[in-house]
VEXMARVO-658788 format. One record per residue (C-alpha): residue number from 1; chain; x, y, z. Coordinates in nm, 3 decimals. Layout:
<sites>
- NUM_A_X_Y_Z;
...
</sites>
This chain:
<sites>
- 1_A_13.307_2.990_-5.437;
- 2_A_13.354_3.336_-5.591;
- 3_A_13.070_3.405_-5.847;
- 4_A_13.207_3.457_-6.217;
- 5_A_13.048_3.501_-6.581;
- 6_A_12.929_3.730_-6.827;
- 7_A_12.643_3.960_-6.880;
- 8_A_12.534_4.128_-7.263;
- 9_A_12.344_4.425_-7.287;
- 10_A_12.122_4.427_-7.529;
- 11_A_11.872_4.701_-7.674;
- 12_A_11.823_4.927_-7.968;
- 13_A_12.025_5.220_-8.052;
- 14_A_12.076_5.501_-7.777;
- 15_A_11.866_5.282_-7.508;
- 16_A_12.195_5.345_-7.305;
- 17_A_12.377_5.004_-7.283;
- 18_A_12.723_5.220_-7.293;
- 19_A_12.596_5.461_-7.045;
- 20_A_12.459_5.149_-6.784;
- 21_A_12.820_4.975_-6.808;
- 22_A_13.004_5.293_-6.724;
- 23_A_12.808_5.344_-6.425;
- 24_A_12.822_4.957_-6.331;
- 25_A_13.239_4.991_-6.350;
- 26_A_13.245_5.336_-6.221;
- 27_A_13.458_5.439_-6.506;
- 28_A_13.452_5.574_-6.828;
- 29_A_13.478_5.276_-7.070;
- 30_A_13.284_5.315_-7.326;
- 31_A_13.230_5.620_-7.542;
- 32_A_12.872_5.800_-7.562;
- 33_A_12.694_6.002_-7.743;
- 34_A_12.304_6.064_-7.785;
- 35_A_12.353_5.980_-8.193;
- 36_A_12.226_5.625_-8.267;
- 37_A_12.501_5.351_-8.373;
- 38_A_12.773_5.489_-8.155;
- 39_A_12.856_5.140_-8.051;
- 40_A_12.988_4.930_-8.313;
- 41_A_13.169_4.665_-8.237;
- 42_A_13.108_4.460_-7.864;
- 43_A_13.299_4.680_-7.572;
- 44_A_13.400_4.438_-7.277;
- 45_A_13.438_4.587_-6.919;
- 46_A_13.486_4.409_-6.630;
- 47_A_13.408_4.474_-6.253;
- 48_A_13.595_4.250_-6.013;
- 49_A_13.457_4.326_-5.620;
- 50_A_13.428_4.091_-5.338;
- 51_A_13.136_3.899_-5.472;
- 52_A_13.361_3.771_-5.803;
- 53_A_13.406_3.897_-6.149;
- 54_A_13.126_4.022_-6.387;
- 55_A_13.239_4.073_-6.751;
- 56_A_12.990_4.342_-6.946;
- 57_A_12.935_4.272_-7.301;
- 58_A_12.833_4.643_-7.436;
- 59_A_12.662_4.552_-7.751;
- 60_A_12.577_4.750_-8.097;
- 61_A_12.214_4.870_-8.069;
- 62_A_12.031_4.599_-8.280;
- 63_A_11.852_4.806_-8.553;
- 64_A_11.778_4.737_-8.955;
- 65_A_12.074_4.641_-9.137;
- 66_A_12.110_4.833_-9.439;
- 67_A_12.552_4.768_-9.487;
- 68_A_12.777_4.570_-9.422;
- 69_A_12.896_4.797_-9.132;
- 70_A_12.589_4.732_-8.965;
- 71_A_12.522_4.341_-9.067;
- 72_A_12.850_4.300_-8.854;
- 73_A_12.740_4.496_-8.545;
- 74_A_12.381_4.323_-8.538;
- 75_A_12.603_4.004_-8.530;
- 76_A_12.822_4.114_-8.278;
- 77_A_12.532_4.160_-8.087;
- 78_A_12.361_3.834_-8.172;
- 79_A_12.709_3.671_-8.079;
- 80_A_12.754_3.804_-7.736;
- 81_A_12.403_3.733_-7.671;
- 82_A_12.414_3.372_-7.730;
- 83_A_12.737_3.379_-7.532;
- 84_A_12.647_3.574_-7.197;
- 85_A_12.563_3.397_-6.887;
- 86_A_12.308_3.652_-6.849;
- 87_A_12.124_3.875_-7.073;
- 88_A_12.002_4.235_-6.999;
- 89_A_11.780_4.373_-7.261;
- 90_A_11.773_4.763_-7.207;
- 91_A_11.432_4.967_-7.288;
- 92_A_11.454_5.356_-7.333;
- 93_A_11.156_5.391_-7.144;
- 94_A_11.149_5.769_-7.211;
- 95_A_10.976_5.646_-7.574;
- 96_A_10.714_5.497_-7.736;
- 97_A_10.671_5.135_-7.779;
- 98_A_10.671_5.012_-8.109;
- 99_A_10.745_4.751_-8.347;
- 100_A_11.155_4.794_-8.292;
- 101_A_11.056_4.687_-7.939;
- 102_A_10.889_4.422_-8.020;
- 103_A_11.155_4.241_-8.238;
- 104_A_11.381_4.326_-7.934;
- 105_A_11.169_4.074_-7.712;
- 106_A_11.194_3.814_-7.991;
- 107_A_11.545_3.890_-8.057;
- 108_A_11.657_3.781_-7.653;
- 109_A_11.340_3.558_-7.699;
- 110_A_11.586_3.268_-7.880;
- 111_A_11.848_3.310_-7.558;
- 112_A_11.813_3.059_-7.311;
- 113_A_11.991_3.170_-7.036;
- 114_A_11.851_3.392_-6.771;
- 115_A_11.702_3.752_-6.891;
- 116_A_11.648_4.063_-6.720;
- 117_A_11.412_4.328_-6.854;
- 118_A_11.579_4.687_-6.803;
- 119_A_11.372_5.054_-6.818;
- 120_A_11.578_5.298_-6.833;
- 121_A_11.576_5.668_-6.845;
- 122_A_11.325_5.690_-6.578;
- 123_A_11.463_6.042_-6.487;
- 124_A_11.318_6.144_-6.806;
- 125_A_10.906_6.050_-6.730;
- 126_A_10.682_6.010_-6.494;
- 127_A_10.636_5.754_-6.228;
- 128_A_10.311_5.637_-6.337;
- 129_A_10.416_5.563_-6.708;
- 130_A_10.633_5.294_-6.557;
- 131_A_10.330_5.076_-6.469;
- 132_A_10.233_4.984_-6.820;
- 133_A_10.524_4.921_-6.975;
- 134_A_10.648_4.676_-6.605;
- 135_A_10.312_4.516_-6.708;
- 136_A_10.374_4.489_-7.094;
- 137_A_10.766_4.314_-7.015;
- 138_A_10.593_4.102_-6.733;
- 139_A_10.363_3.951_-6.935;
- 140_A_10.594_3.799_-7.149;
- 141_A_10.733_3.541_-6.926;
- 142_A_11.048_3.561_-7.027;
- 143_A_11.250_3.770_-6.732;
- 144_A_11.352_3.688_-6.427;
- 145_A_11.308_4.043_-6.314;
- 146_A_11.232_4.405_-6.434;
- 147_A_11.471_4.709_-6.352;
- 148_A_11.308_5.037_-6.373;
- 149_A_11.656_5.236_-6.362;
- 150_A_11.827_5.529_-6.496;
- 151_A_12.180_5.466_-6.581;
- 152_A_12.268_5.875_-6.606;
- 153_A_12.187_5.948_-6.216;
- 154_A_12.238_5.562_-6.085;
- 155_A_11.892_5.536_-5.978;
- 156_A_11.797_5.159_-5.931;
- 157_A_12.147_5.039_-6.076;
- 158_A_12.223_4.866_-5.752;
- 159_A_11.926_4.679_-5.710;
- 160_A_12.009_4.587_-6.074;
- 161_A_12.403_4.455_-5.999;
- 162_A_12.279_4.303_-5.706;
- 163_A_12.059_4.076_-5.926;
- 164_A_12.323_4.034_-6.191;
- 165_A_12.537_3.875_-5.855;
- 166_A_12.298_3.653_-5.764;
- 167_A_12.246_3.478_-6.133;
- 168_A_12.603_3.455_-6.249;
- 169_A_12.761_3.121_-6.173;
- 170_A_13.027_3.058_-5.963;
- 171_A_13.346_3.011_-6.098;
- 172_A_13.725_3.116_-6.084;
- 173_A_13.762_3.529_-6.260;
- 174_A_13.807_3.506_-6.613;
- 175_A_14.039_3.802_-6.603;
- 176_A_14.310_3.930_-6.374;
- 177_A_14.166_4.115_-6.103;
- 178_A_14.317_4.460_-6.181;
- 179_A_14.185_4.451_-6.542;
- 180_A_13.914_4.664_-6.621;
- 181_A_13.918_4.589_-7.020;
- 182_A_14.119_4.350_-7.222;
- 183_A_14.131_4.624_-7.503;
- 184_A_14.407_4.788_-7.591;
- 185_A_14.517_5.132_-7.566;
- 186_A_14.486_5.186_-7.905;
- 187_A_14.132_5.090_-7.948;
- 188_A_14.014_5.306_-7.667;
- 189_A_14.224_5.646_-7.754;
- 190_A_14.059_5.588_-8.126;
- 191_A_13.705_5.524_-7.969;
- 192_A_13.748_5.864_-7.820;
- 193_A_13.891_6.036_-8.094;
- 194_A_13.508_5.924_-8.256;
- 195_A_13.320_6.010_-7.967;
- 196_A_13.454_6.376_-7.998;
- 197_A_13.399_6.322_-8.386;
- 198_A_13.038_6.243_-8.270;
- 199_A_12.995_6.547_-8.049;
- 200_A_13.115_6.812_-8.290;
- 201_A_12.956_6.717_-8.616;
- 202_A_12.587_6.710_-8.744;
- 203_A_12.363_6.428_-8.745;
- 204_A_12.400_6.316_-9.067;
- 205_A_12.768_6.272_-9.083;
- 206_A_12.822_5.962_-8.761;
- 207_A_12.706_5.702_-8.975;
- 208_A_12.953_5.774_-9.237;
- 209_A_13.235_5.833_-9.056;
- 210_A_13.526_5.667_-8.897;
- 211_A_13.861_5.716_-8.713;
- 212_A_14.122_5.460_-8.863;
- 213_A_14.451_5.506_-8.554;
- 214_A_14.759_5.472_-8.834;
- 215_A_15.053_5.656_-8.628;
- 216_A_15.157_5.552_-8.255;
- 217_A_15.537_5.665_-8.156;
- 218_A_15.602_5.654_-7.797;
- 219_A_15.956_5.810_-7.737;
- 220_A_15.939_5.761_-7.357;
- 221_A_15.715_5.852_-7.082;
- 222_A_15.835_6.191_-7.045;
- 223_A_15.808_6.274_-7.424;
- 224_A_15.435_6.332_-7.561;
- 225_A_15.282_6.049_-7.730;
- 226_A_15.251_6.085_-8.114;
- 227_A_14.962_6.018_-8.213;
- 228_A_14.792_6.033_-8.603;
- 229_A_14.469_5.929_-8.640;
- 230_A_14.276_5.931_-9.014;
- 231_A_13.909_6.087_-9.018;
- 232_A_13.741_5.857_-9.300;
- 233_A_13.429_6.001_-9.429;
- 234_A_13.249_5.869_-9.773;
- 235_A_13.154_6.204_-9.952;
- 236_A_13.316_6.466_-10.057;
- 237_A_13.060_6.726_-9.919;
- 238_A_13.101_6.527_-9.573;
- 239_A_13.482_6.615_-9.617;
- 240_A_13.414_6.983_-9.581;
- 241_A_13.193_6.964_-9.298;
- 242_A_13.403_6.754_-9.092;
- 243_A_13.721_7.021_-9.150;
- 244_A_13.455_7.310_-9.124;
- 245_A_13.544_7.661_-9.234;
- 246_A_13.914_7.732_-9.214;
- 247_A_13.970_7.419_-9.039;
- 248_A_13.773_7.555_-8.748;
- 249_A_13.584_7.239_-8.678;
- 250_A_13.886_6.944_-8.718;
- 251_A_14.049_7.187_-8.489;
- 252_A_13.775_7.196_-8.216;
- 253_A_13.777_6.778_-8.289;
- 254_A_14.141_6.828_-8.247;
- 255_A_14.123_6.985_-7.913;
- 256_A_13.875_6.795_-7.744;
- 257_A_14.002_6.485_-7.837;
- 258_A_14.391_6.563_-7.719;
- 259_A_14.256_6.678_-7.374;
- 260_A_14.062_6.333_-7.317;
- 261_A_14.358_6.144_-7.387;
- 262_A_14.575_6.325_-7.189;
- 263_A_14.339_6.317_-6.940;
- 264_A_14.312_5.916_-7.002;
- 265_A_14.670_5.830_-7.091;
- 266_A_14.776_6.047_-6.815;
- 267_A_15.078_6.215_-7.027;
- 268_A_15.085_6.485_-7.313;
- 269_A_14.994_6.368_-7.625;
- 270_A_15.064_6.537_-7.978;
- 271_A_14.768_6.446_-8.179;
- 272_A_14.770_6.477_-8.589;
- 273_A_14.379_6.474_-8.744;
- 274_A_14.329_6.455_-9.108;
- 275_A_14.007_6.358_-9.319;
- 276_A_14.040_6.118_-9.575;
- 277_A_13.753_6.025_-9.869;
- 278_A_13.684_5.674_-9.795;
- 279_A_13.372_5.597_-10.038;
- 280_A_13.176_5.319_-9.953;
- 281_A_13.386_5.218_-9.670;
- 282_A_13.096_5.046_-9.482;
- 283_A_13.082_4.794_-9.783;
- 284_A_13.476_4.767_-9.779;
- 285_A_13.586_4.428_-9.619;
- 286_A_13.982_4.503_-9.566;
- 287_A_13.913_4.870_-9.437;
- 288_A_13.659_4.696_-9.185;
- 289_A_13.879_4.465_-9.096;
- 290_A_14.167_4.750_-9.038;
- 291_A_13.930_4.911_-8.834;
- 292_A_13.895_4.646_-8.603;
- 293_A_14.218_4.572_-8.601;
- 294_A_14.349_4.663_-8.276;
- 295_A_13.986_4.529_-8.120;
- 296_A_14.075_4.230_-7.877;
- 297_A_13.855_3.895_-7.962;
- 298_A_13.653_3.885_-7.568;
- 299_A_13.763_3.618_-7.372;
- 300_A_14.064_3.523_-7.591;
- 301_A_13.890_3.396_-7.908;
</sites>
């Protein structure tokens, strides 16, 4: 029997769950960005080779909840989590540890199913630094096996899927064969609208903004796609940085964002930004709601 089941990444914010299930599909997927909470809702990829099907569960990085924004994406987390076959908790092993890794280990602590302890970013320190914190995750008990890897250059990752084979159950694929995501168009081509939204702005302004996808009109594959996509911000001030002087930096946002698509979409594509004051939208149930919803519930819920 083919093996078949799922596998959640789990970590804190910018450990590099999005990066790790890129490489692991050998596609771009997921967006990235080195700002924390770029993941925010759960991002399912899936890798079907002669071994069977895994299904990735790219999580929200679990962090301090302080809206309701970020109550739901330490849920989502929690949810796929408790779902997964297998759980992969992801270390940035590049810093410190602290108390947010600590509640990480007693966060996968309540699964029950098998757990694999991840280091990543190993490009980023020395060897010997490795040897404490393989120690500190071994001591726990609770994996089955510790991955020092680095998910930018692919060093260790196939050691790590071959692992991931071996614990998943067998079973028939959950997912046709040629699927790499059961997420629509439309929730990927606004994902990267944000992840160019990410790149171009300052720090402060990704965990108040959002892209909200409100015009799609496809006249026919040899016509460009239509798209309009509202920028929402919650402050005024953050209104102005995000259009920049003269509209230079919507523009660059603009750009970027239209040459990924076409790039991903594989046709032209006509792309309308605007920035709209959306105060308090974190705490706003419908507008959270119509951001998520062109998100497909995983595995048909």
């Amino acid at each position: 029997m083919p093996k078949s089941g799922t596998v959640a990444l789990i970590g804190r914010p910018n450990s590099g769950k999005s990066t790790l299930m890129n490489r692991l599909l050998a596609e771009k997927l997921a967006i990235v960005s080195d700002k924390p909470q770029t993941t925010r809702q759960r991002i399912v990829g899936v890798l079907t080779a002669a071994e069977g099907q895994l299904v990735f569960f790219d999580t929200p990085g679990v962090h301090r909840p302080l809206h309701r924004l970020n109550r739901r994406m330490v849920d989502a987390a929690r949810a796929a989590m408790n779902e997964a076959d297998v759980v992969v908790l992801l270390r940035d092993a590049a810093t410190s540890f602290g108390k947010g890794e600590s509640f990480l280990i007693d966060f996968v602590r309540a699964a029950r199913q098998p757990k694999l302890a991840v280091l990543n970013k190993i490009d980023l320190i020395a060897k010997p630094r490795l040897l404490p914190e393989i120690a500190r995750y071994g001591a726990t008990g609770l994996f089955e096996a510790i991955f020092p890897i680095s998910a930018a250059t692919g060093d260790g990752v196939r050691s790590l899927l071959d692992e991931l084979w071996r614990l998943l159950p067998e079973g028939e694929p959950l997912f046709p064969p040629q699927l790499l995501t059961p997420h629509p168009e439309r929730f990927l081509v606004a994902e990267r609208i944000r992840e160019k939204v990410l790149a171009v702005t300052r720090e402060e302004l990704p965990f108040t903004t959002a892209v909200l996808l409100d015009g799609w009109e496809d006249l026919g594959p040899d016509r460009a796609l239509r798209l309009s996509a509202a920028l929402l911000v919650e402050r005024a001030s953050h209104k102005g940085i995000l259009i920049g002087r003269s509209g230079e930096r919507i523009k660059q946002i603009g750009i970027e964002a239209r040459r990924d698509l076409e790039a991903f979409l594989e046709r032209k594509v006509h792309l309308d930004l605007r920035v709209k004051l959306a105060p308090d939208w974190r705490e706003n149930p419908r507008l959270l709601a119509e951001l998520e919803q062109d998100l497909v519930a995983p595995l048909g819920d």
